[in-house]
C-alpha positions in Angstrom: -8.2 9.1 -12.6 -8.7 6.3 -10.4 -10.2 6.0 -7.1 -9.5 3.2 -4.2 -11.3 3.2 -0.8 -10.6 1.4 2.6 -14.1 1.7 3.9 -14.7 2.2 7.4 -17.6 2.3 9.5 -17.1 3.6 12.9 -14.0 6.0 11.5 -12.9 7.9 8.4 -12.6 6.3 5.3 -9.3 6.1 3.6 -9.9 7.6 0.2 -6.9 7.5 -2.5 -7.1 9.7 -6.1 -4.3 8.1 -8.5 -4.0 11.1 -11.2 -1.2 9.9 -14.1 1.2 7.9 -11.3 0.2 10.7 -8.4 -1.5 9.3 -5.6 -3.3 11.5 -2.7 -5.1 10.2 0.5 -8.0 11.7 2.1 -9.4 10.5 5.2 -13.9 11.4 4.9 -16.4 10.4 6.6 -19.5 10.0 4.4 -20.8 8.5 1.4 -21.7 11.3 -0.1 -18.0 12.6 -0.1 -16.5 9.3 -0.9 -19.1 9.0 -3.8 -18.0 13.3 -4.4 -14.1 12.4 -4.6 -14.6 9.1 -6.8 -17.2 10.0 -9.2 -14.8 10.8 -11.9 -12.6 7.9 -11.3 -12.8 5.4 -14.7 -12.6 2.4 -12.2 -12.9 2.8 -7.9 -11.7 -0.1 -6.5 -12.8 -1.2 -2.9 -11.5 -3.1 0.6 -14.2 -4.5 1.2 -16.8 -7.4 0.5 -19.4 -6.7 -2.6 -21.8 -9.1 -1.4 -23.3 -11.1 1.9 -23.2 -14.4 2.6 -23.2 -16.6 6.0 -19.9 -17.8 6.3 -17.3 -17.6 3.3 -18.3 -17.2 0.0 -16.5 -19.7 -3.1 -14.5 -16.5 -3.4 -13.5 -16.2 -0.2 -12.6 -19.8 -0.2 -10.5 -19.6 -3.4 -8.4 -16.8 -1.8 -8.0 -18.8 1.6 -6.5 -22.0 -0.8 -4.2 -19.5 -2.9 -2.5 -18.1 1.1 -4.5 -15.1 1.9 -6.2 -14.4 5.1 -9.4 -12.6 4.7 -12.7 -12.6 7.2 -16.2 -13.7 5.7 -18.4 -10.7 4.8 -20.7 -12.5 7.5 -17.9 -10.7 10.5 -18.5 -7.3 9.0 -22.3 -6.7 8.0 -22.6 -3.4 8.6 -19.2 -2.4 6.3 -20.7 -4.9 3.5 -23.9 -3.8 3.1 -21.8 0.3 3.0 -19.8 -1.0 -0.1 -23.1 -2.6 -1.8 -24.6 0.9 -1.3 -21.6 2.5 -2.7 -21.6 0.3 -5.6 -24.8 1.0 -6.7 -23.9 5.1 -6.8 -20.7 4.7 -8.1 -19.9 3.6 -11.6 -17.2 0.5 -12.4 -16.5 -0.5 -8.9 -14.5 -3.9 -8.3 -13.2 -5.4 -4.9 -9.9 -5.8 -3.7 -8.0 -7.0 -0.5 -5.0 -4.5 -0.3 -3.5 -6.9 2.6 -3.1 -9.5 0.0 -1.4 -7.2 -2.7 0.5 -6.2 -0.2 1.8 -9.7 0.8 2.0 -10.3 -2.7 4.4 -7.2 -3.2 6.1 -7.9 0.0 4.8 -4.8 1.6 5.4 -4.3 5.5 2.7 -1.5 5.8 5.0 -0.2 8.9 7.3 1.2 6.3 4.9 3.5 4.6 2.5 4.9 7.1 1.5 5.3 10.7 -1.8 4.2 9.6 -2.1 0.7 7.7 -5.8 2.3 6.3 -3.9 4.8 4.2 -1.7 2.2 2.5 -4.4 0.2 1.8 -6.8 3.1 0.0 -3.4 3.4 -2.0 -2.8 -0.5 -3.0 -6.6 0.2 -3.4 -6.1 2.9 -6.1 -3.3 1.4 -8.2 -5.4 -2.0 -8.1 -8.0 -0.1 -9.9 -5.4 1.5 -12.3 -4.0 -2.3 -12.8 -7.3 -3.5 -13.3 -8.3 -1.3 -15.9 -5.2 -2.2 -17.9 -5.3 -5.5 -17.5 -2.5 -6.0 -15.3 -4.4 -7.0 -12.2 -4.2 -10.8 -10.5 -8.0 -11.9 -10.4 -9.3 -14.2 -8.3 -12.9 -15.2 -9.3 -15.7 -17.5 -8.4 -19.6 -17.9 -8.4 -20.4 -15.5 -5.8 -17.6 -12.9 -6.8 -13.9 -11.6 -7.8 -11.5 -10.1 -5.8 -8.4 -8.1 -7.9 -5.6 -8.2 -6.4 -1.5 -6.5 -7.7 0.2 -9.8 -8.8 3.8 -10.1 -7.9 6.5 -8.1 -9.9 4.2 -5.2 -9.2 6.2 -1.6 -8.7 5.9 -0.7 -5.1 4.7 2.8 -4.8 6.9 5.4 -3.1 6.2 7.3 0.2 6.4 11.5 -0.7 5.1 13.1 2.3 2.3 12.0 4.4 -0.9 11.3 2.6 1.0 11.6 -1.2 2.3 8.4 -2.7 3.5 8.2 -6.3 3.8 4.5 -8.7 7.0 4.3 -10.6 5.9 4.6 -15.1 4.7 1.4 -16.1 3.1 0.5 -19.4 1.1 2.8 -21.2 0.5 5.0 -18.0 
């Protein structure tokens, strides 16, 4: 099972569960039922910063050079120091920017959801499913790596509202 999470602060979290190439969304509100629906995941994989800095990290900078747009963790403290304190009660956590999969997979978000947070908990969970089998794009520096789905990545596939589902790959 894997787990990916597009933290909020001032909303719900978008919470994905990727069981075998199933993927369900749930939108909670705490960290204790983030940490409750992802504590049995093998890797949880979050949109967000896993550190602080003023400014942009290396990391940040290396995504910026390879075409990505992302914001320094320095615009979004209070979601920052959330994921650190996640982190630290979850177990194998890695970060991810599911806008940059998503460009990377030629995503339009529009086509999948009303809400772009519920497409990005899913990019979120089948990074961490990609990650653990070594499939994942990784972008790395001193201060940090950010996984993102390379391109050639299967696109998942809208069900119904808040189910997704990842077409077979590998050794799923």
């Amino acid at each position: 099972m894997y787990c990916g999470v597009d933290l909020a602060v001032k909303r719900k979290s978008a919470v994905a569960k990727m069981i075998d190439n199933r993927i369900q969304v749930k939108f909670l509100s705490t960290d204790e039922e983030i940490i409750n629906y992802c504590k049995d995941a093998k890797v949880t994989s979050i949109d967000s910063p896993l550190s602080l800095s003023k400014g942009f990290r290396e990391v940040d900078k290396k995504m910026i050079r390879n075409g990505y747009k992302v914001l320094p963790p320095s615009f979004m403290v209070s979601l920052v120091k959330r994921a650190i304190k996640l982190s630290s009660l979850l177990p194998n956590i890695i970060e991810t920017h599911p806008t940059s999969s998503m460009k990377n997979l030629g995503i339009n978000w529009k086509e999948y959801s009303r809400k772009k947070d519920e497409i990005d908990a899913v990019i979120c969970a089948i990074t961490a499913y990609a990650y653990d089998n070594h499939l994942a794009l990784e972008i790395s520096a001193n201060d940090g790596t950010i996984y993102l789905l390379p391109k050639g990545f299967p696109k998942p596939i809208k069900m119904s509202e808040g189910y997704y589902t990842l077409p077979h790959i590998g050794n799923q």
